[in-house]
N, C-alpha and C positions, 0 to 999 in steps of 0.2 A: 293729864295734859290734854286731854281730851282729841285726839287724834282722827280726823274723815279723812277716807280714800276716796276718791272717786277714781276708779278703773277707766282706762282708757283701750284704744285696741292693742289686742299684743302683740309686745315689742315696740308700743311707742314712748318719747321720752316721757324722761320724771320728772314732775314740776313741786317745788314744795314753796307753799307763797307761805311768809310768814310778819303778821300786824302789828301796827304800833301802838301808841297809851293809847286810851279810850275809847280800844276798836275789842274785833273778834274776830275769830274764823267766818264770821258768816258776811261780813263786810266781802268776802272774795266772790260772791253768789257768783254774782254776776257774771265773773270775769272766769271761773269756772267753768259755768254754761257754753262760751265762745272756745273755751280749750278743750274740754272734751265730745272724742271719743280720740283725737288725734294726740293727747297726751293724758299721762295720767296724773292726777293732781292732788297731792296731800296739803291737805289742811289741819290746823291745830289752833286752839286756844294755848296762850302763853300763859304760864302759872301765873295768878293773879287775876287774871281778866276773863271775860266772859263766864262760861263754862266750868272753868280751872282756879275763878277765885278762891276754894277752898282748900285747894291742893298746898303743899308746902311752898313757902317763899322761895325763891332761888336767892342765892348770896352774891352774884357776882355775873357778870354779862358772858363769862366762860360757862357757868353753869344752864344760862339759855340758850347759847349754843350746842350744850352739850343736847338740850331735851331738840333742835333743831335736829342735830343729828340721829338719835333717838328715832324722831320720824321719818327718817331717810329708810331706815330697816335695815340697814347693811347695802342698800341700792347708791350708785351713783348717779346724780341729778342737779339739777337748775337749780339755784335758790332763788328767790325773787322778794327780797323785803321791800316792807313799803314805811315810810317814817321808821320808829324806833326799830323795826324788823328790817330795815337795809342795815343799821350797825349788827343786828345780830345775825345776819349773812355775812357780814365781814368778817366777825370772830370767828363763825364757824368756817369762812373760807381759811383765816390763818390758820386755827388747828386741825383742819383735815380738808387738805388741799387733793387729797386724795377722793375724794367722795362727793367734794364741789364739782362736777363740769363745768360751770361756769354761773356765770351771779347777774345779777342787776339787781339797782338801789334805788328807790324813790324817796329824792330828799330825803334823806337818813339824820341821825339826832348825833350829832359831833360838835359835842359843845365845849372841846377840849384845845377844839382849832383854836387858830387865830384872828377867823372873821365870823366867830360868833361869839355873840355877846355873853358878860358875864349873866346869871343868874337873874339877879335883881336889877338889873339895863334890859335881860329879855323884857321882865314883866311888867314893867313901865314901857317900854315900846309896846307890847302887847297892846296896851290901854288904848293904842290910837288907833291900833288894827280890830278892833273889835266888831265891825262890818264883814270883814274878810272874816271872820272866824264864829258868824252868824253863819255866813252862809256854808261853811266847813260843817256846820252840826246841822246842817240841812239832808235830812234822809234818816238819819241818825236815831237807833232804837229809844222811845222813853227808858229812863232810870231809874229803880225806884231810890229812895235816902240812902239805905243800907246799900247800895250797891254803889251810889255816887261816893261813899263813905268810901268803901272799901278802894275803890278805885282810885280816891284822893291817895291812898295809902302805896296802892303797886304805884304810881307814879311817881310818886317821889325813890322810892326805894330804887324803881327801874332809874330815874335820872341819877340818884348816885352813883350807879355803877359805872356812867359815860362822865364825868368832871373832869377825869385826869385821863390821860390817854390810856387806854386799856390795850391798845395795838398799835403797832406803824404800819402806817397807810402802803411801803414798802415791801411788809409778807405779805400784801393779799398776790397772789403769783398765780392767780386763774382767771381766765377772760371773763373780764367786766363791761357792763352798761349801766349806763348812769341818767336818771331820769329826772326833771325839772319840770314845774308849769309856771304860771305866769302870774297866777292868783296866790302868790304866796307870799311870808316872809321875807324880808332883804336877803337875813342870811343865809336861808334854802336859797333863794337865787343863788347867789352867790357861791356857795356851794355845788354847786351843778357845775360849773365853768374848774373851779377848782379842784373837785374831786376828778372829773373826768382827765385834767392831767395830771394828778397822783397816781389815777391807777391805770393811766393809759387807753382810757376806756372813750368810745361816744359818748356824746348827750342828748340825749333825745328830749325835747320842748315840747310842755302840752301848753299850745298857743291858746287856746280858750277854755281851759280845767283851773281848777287850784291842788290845792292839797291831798283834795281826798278824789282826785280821778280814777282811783280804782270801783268808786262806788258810784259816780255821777256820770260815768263815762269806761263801763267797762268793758267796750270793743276795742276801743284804743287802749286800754292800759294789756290786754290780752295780746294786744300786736306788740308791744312791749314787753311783752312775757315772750311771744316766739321767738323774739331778734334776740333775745336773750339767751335763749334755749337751740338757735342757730351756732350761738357762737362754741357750744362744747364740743370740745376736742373728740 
């Protein structure tokens, strides 16, 4: 799973950020640097990706929670997902609400709702977005085939595991923030507005970011991490 601490001073909080498809642990550089020494900040490659694509497959969006938790150590802490890794903060908030302080989500993949489109509607919308999603793979490490391959492959397996609700938006029962930018999808907008009152949470707008402000912009995605990591009980 490939698991980095970075130590922060002692006794300050935990922060564990966790990536979406076609990212890594090292996408949080950034955002890292701006949080420590005031918090201490676990990072992981998710099986499949980066680091970890050799590692066994997970079967199921509980089973990424589970290695979520895993990097907790038995500590109680922030999670802070960003795309595919805000659903997998959610599942780990429902099954151990005990261990979550509290969460935020950036644009997360809930493609089970109801204001996101099916499948094969994404991918023809996509088509027209494809400027915004130029600029999304702007930063973005080269690939070599075999790892574009492979990656073809955790993503799809990771989007099966979200089709059908895997949770009710209703267990998450730990303070949430919910994060949005401007440069993105309809139904990530859209989602930001909606999520934030399912889970009773803010929303915080990156008014001149897209998708990937954790890497294009991670002063503000890191203030985003503290209002997060304010809110634990």
């Amino acid at each position: 799973m490939n698991v980095v601490e970075h130590p922060g001073d002692a006794g300050t909080p935990v922060v564990v950020l966790v990536h979406g498809l076609l990212d890594s642990h090292t996408s949080f550089d950034g955002v890292v640097a701006e949080l420590v020494p005031d918090h201490t900040v676990v990072t992981y490659d998710r099986r499949g990706w980066g680091d970890a694509r050799a590692d066994v497959p997970p079967r199921s969006l509980a089973e990424h929670a589970d290695d979520a938790i895993a990097a907790l150590d038995g500590r109680r802490a922030t999670i802070v997902g960003h795309s595919y890794g805000g659903v997998v903060g959610l599942m780990t908030a429902v099954l151990r609400p005990d261990l979550v302080a509290s969460l935020a989500v950036f644009e997360p993949t809930v493609p089970w709702t109801d204001w996101w489109p099916a499948y094969d509607e994404m991918m023809a919308r996509s088509a027209t977005l494809a400027p915004m999603f130029a600029r999304w793979r702007d930063g973005l490490a080269r690939r070599s085939a075999d790892e574009r391959a492979a990656d073809e492959v955790s993503m799809a397996r990771d989007f099966s595991f979200v089709e059908d609700a895997p949770f009710e938006f209703a267990d998450v029962s730990v303070p949430c923030l919910v994060g949005g930018s401007v440069d993105t999808t309809p139904w990530d907008r859209e989602s930001g507005a909606r999520l934030a009152a399912l889970l009773d949470a803010d929303l915080v707008v990156f008014e001149d970011a897209g998708h990937t402000v954790h890497r294009t912009h991670p002063r503000d995605f890191a203030a985003f991490v503290r209002r997060a990591a304010a809110l634990a009980r």
